[in-house]
C-alpha positions in Angstrom: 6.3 11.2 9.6 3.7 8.4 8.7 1.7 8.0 6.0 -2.1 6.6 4.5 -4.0 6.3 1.8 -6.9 4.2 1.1 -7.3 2.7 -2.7 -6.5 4.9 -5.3 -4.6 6.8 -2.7 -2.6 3.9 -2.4 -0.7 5.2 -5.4 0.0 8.5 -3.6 1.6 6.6 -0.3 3.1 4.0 -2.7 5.2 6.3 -4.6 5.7 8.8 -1.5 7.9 5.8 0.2 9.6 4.8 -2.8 10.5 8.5 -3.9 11.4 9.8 -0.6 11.9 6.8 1.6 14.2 8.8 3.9 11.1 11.0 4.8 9.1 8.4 6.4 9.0 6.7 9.5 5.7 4.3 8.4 3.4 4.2 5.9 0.1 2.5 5.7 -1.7 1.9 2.4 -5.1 0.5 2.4 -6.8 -1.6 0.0 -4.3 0.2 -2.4 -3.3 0.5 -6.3 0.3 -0.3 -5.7 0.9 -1.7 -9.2 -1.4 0.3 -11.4 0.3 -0.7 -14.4 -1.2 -4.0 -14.4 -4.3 -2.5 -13.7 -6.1 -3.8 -17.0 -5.1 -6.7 -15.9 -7.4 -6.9 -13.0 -10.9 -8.0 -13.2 -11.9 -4.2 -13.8 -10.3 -4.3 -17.0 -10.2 -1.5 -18.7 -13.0 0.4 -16.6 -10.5 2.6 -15.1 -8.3 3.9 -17.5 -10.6 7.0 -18.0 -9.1 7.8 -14.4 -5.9 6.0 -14.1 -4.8 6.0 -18.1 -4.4 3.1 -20.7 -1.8 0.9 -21.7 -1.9 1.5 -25.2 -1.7 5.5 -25.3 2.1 5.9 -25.1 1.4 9.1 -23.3 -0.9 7.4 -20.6 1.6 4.4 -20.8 4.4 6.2 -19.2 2.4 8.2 -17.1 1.4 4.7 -15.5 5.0 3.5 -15.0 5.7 6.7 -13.4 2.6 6.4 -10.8 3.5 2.8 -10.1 4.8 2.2 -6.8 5.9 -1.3 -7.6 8.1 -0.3 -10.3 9.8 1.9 -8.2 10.8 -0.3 -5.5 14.8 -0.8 -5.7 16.5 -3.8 -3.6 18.8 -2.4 -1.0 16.6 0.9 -0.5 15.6 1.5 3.5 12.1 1.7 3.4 9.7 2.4 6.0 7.6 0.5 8.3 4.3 -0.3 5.8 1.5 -2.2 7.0 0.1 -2.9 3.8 -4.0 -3.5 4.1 -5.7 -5.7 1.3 -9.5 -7.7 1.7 -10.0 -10.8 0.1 -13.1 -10.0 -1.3 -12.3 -6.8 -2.9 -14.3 -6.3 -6.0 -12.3 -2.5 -6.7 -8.7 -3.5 -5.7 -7.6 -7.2 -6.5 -6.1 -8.5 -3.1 -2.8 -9.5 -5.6 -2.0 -5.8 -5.7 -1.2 -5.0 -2.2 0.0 -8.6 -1.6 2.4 -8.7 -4.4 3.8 -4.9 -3.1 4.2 -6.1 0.2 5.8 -9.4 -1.3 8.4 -7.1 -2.8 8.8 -4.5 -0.6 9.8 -7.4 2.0 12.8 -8.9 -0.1 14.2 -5.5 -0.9 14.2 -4.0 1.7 17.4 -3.6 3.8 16.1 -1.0 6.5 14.8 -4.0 8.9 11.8 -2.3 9.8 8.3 -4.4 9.5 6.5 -4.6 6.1 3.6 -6.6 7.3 0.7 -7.9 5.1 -2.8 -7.5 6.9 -5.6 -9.5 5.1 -8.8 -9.4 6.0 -10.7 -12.5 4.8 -14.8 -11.6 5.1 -14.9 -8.4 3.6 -13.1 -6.2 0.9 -13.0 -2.9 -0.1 -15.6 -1.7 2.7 -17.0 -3.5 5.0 -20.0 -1.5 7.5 -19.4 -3.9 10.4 -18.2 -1.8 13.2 -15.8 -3.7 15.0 -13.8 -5.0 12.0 -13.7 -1.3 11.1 -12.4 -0.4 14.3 -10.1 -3.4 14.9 -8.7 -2.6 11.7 -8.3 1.2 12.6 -7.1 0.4 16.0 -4.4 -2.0 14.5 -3.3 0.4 11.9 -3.2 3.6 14.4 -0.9 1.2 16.8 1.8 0.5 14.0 1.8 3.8 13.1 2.2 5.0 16.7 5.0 2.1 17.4 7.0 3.1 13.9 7.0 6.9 15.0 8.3 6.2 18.3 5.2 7.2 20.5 6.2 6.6 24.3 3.2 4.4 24.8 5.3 2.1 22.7 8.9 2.5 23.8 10.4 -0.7 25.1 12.1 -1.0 28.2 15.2 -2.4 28.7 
């Protein structure tokens, strides 16, 4: 199976790989909220806790843990493929987020699969020019297609 979410559904692919890493072939999380428990910490502050919950309401506070894909990340763990997608200029999802996931998922991993880091430097969150939208695609639909074992992508010995 693969797997993707873009932004706040990066906290849905982020925690299906870390619960249920045996499920997965790949994963792809875009522009995602990998570590939403250092959300107020981001240059949005506090404007989302009406949707993702606040660090001070103990109920809310462990609710967050829970949701946080970067908590759950254990060394040793055979993940999945992930090509993890973050824009520099991002003004909803702080590049650090998916980087810093990535960053971790890479050292504690032990499944030898790719976790790769895409970063696209001009835009962010969106972008409405048409070829970096479908480079983008086109790059992410490849891995995908390669980590599931499509035969367009078999090697040959």
């Amino acid at each position: 199976l693969a797997c993707e979410g873009r932004s706040a559904g990066g906290i849905l692919i982020g925690r299906a790989i870390t619960e249920r890493p045996d499920l997965w072939a790949c994963a792809v999380p875009e522009v995602g909220v990998l570590n939403v428990l250092r959300g107020e910490y981001s240059s949005h502050g506090k404007s989302q806790n009406d949707e993702y919950g606040a660090l001070d309401n103990i109920n809310e506070f462990f609710a967050l843990m829970e949701s946080d894909a970067l908590l759950h990340i254990q060394k040793g763990t055979k993940y999945p493929a992930v090509f993890v997608r973050s824009g520099m200029n991002d003004a909803r999802v702080v590049p650090w987020m998916p980087a810093k996931f990535a960053a971790v998922l890479q050292n504690s991993s032990s499944s030898n699969k790719p976790v790769l880091l895409y970063v696209n430097y001009g835009n962010g969150h969106f972008t409405s020019d048409v070829d970096v939208i479908f480079k983008e695609f086109t790059d992410m639909i490849s891995f995908s297609l390669w980590q599931v074992g499509h035969p367009t992508f078999k090697m040959t010995e």
